[in-house]
PLY file of the C-alpha trace (Angstrom):
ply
format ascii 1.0
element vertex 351
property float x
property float y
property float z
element edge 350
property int vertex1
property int vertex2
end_header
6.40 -41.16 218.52
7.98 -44.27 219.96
11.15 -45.89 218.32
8.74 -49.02 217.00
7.41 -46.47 215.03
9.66 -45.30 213.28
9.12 -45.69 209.45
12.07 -48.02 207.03
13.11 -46.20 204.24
12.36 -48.33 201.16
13.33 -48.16 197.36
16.12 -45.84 195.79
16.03 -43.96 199.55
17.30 -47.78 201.39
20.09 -47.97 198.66
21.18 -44.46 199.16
21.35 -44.45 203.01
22.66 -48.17 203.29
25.31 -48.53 201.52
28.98 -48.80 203.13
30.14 -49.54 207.11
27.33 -51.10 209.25
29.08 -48.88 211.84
28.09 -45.88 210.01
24.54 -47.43 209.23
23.62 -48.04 212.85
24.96 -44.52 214.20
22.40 -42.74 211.57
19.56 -45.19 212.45
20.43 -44.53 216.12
19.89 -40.78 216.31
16.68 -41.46 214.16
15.46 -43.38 216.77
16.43 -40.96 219.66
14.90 -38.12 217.96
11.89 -40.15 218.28
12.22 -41.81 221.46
13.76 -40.14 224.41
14.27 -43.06 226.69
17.22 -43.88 224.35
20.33 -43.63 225.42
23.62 -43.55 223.78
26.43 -44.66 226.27
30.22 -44.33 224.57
33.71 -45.08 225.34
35.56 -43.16 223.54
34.58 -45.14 220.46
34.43 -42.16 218.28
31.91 -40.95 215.41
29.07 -40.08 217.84
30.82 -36.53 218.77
29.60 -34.51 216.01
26.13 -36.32 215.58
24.08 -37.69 218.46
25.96 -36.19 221.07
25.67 -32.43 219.10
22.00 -32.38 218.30
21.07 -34.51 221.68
23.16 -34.60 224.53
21.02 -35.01 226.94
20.42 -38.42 225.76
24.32 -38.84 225.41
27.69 -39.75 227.69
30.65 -40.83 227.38
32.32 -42.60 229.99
35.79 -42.71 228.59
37.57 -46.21 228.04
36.38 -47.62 230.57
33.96 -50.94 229.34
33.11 -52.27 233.32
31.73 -48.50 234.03
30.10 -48.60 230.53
27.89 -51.16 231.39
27.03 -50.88 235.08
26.05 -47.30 233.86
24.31 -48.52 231.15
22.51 -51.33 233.76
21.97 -48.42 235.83
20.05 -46.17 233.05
18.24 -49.52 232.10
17.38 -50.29 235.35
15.27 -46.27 235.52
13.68 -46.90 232.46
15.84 -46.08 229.62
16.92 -48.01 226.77
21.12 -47.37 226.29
22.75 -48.36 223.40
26.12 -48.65 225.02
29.01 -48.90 222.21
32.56 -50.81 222.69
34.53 -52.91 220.66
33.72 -56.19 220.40
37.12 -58.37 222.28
36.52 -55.29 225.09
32.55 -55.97 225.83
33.04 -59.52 226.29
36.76 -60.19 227.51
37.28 -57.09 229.65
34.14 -56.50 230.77
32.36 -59.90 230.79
32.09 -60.07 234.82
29.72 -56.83 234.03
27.85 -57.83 231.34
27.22 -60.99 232.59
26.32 -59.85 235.90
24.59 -56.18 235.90
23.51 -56.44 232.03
22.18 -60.16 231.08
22.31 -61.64 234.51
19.34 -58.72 235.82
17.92 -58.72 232.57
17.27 -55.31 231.63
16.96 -53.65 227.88
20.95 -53.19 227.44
21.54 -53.01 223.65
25.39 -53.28 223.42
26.29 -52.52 220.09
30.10 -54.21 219.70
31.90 -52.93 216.83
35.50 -54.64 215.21
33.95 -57.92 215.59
35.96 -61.09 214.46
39.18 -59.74 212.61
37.68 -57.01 211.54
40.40 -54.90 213.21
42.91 -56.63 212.59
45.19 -53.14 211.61
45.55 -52.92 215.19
47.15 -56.55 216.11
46.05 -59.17 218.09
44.93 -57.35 221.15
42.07 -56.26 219.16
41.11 -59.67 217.55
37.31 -60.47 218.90
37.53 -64.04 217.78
35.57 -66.11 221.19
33.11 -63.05 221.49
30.11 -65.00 220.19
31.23 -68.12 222.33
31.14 -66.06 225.29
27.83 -64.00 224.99
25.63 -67.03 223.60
26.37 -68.97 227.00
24.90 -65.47 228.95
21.36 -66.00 230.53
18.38 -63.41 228.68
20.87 -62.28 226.36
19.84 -62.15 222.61
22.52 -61.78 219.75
22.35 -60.16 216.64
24.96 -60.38 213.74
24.22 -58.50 210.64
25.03 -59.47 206.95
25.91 -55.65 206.03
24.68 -51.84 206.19
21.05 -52.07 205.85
20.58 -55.44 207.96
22.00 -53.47 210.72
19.39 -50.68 210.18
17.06 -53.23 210.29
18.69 -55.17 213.73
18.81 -51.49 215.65
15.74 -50.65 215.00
14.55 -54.76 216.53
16.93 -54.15 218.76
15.27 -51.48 220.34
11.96 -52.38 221.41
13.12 -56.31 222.41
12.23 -56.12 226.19
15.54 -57.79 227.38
19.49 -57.29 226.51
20.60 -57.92 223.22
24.64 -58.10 221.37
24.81 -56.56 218.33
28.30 -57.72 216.64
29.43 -55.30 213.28
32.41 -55.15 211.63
34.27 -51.68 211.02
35.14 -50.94 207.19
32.44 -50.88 204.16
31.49 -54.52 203.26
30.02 -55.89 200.24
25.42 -55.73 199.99
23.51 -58.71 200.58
20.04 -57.09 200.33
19.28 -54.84 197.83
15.65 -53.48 199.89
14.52 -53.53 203.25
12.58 -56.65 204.84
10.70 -58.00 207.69
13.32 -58.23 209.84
12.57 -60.59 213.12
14.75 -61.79 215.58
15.59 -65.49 215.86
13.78 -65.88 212.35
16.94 -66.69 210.04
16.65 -65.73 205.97
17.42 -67.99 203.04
19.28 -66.18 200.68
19.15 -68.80 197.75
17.93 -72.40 197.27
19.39 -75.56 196.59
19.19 -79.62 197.36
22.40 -80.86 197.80
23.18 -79.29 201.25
22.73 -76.05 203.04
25.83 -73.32 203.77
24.78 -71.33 206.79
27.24 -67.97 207.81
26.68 -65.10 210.12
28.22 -61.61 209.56
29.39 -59.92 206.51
32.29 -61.35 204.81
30.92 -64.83 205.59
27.81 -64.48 204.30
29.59 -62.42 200.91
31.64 -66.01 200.75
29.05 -68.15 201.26
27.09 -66.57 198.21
29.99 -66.86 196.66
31.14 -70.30 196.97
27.46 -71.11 195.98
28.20 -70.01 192.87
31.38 -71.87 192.20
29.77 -74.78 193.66
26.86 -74.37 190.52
29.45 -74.46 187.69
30.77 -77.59 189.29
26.90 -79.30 189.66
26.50 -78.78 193.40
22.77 -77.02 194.22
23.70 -75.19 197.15
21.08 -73.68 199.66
22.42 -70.33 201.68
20.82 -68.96 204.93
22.22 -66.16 206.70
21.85 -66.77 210.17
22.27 -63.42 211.57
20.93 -64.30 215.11
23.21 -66.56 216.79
20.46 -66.74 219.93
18.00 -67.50 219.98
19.29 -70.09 216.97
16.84 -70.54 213.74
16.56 -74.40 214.40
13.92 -74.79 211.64
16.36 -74.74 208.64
19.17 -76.22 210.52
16.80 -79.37 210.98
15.01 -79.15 207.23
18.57 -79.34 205.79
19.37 -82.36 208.25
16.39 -84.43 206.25
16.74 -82.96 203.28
20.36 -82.55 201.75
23.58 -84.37 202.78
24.68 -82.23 205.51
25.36 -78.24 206.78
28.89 -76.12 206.11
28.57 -73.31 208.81
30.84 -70.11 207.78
31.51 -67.41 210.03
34.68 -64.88 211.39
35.29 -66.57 214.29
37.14 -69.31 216.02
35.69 -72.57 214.47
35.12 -73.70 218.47
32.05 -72.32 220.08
30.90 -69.61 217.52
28.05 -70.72 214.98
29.00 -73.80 213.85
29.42 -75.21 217.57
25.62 -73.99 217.56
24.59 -75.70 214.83
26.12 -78.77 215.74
24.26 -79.00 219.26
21.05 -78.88 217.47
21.70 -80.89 214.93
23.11 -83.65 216.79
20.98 -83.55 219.73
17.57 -83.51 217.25
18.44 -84.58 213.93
22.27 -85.95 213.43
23.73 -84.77 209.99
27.39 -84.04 208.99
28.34 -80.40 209.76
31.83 -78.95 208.13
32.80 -75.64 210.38
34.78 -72.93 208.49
35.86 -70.62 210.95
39.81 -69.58 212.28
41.70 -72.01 213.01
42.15 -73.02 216.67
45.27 -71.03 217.20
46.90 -67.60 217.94
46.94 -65.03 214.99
50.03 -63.07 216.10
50.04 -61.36 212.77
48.80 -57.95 211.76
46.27 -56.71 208.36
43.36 -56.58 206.55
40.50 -58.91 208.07
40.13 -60.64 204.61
43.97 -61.32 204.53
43.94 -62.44 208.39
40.64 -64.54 207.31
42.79 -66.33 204.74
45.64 -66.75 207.34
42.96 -68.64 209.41
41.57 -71.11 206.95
38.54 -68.99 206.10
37.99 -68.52 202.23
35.47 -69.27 199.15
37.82 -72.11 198.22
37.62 -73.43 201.65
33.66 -73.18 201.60
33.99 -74.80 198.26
36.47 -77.76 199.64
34.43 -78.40 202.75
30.89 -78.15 200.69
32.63 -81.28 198.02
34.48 -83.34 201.19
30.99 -83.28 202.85
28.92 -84.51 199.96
31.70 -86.85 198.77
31.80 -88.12 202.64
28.17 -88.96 202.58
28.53 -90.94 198.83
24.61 -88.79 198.15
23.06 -90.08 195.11
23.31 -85.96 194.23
26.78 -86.07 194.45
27.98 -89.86 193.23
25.52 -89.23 189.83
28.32 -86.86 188.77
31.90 -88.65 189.14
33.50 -86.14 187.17
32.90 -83.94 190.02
35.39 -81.03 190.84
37.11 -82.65 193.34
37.61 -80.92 196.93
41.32 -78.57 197.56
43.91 -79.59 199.81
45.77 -76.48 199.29
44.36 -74.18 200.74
46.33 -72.52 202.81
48.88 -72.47 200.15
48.05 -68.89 199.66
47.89 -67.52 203.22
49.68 -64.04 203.73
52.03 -62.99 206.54
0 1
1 2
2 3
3 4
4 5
5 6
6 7
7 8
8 9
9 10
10 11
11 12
12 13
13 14
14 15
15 16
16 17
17 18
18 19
19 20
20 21
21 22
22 23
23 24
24 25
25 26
26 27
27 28
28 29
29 30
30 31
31 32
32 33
33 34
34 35
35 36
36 37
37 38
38 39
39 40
40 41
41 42
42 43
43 44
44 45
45 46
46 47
47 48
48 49
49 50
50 51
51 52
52 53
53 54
54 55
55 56
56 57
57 58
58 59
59 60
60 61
61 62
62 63
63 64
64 65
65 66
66 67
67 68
68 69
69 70
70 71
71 72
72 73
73 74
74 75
75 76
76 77
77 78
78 79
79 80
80 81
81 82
82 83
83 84
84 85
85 86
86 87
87 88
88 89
89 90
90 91
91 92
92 93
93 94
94 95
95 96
96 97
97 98
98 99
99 100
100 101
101 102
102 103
103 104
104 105
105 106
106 107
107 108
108 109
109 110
110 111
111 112
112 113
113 114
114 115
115 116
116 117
117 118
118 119
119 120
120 121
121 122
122 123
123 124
124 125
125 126
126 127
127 128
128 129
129 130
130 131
131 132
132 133
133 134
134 135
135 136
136 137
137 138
138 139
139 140
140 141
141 142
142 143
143 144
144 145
145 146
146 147
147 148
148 149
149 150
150 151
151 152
152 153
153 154
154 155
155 156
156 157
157 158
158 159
159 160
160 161
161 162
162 163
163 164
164 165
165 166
166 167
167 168
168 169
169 170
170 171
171 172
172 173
173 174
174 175
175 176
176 177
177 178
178 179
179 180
180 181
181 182
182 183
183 184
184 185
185 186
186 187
187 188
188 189
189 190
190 191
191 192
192 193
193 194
194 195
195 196
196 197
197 198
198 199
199 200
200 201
201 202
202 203
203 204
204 205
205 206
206 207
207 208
208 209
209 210
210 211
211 212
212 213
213 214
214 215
215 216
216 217
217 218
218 219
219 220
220 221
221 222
222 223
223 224
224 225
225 226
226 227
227 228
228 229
229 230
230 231
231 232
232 233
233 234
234 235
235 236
236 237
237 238
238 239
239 240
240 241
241 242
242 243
243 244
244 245
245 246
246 247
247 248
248 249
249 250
250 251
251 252
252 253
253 254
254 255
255 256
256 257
257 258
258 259
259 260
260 261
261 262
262 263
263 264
264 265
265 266
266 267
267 268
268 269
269 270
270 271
271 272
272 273
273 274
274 275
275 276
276 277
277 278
278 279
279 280
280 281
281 282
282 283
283 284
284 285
285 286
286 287
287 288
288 289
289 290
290 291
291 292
292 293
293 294
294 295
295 296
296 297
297 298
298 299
299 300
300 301
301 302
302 303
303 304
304 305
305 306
306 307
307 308
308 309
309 310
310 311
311 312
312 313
313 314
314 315
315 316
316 317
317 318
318 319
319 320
320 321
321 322
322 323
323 324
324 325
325 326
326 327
327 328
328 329
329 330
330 331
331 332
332 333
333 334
334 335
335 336
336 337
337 338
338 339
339 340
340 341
341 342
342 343
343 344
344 345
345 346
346 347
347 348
348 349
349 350
């Protein structure tokens, strides 16, 4: 049996298996797939978690090459290059600031089916201070040549990315998060890469976010947004590239413009993606939430570091009203009464 046959779970069995840390979630669909599949290849460094699972029931499909991320992926390259698949695992600010010479050159630059699977992506481990911060990583890895890049909205999605992940002929970045996050999908679904999914409908303008607390406060702030008379669409984009232009460019005709959210720095992530499209096909107003464009020298939780850089439902809110209120819509100027956008908030940020 190859990996692109392995079966989903569906039902009561998808909500039982997929439920907490999309870290956890893609180490079980992992060794599924190995069991089936023995071209793949799990490559550590030190990462931890694999030590009692894959490498115990299959290690000869298993090594660890220490912390050490340039020899993780020329190795990696190297198995690739013989006709494995690896699945080589690193943090996320290690695979793509202290190893991008390698990944750029032995991983995307030959092309070869190198699925690194980056965990503590954005602030997500922010418990360990700054030097573990992996806020440019999807600026960096979107500019690579071949290189496709995958950012799940929680537990199951990443199931669902793995498994794609697997059989896509060339490299692809998978960026999770490290603790439990909240469920966006409730049942498995035709996952396809580059294909984006709208997660609700609505006219006034579209909020697009990538990963898992962005896409929790985009649903969020959509439903804020309803109690104030705003009809908000949500997509979660949860491939960065190749980018869904279709609903990027259907929200550009149809509503009064695109808030991007995502836990990143607000320069070069998803909403600098968005904004090439839409401005070189289809100009529209685009509001970025993402972290501020300055060093976080502080250490927590990723939803309190978040807040410290400007990302929050009350910020998706504010940008959502300043945007329709900017373009004077006939949606938005039919209700004057309108909740009218914050200017507070970072009022509430925690050091």
């Amino acid at each position: 049996m190859t990996a692109t046959e392995e079966s989903v779970p569906s039902g009561s069995d998808w909500a039982a298996l997929y439920t907490g840390s999309a870290r956890d979630a893609h180490r079980r669909t992992l060794l599924e797939l190995a069991r089936a599949d023995d071209r793949i290849f799990c490559v550590d460094s030190d990462t931890g978690g694999f030590e009692d699972g894959f490498a115990a029931e299959l290690p000869a499909q298993y090594a660890n090459v220490g912390i050490a991320e340039a020899n993780l992926f020329g190795m990696s390259a190297g198995l690739a290059a013989s006709g494995l698949i690896p699945f080589a695992h690193t943090m996320s600010t290690f695979a793509t600031t202290r190893a991008c010479e390698q990944l750029k050159l032995d991983v995307a630059g030959n092309n070869l089916p190198v699925k690194v699977v980056a965990t503590h992506g954005g602030l997500s481990a922010g418990h360990y201070g700054p030097s573990h911060h992996a806020l440019q990583d999807l600026a960096i890895v979107r500019t690579l040549p071949h290189l496709t890049v995958l950012v799940p909205a929680d537990a199951g999605e990443t199931a669902l990315a793995v498994r794609a992940a697997a059989h896509h002929p060339g490299p692809v970045y998978i960026r999770l998060g490290r603790n439990a996050t909240p469920r966006v999908y409730q049942e498995p679904y035709d996952f396809t890469i580059g294909a984006s999914v709208q997660l609700a409908d609505g006219d006034d303008l579209l909020v697009v976010a990538t990963g898992a607390l962005p896409v929790h406060y985009a649903l969020t702030a959509r439903d804020v947004l309803a109690e104030r008379g705003v009809s908000a669409r949500v997509v979660n984009m949860h491939t960065i590239k190749p980018l869904d232009r279709a609903p990027l460019l259907r929200a550009a005709r149809e509503t009064a413009g695109i808030v991007t959210v995502e836990d990143h720095l607000v320069v070069g992530g998803l909403g600098g993606a968005v904004s090439e499209v839409v401005t070189s096909e289809h100009p529209c107003r685009v509001r970025r939430v993402g972290v501020e464009d300055r060093y976080l020298d502080t250490v927590g939780d990723e939803r309190d570091l978040l807040e410290d850089g400007g990302v929050t439902v009350d910020r998706v809110v504010t940008e959502a009203l300043t945007l329709l209120k900017s373009t004077r819509t006939d949606a938005y100027s039919a209700r004057p009464d309108a909740y009218e956008p914050r200017t507070d908030h970072h009022n509430t940020r925690r050091r």
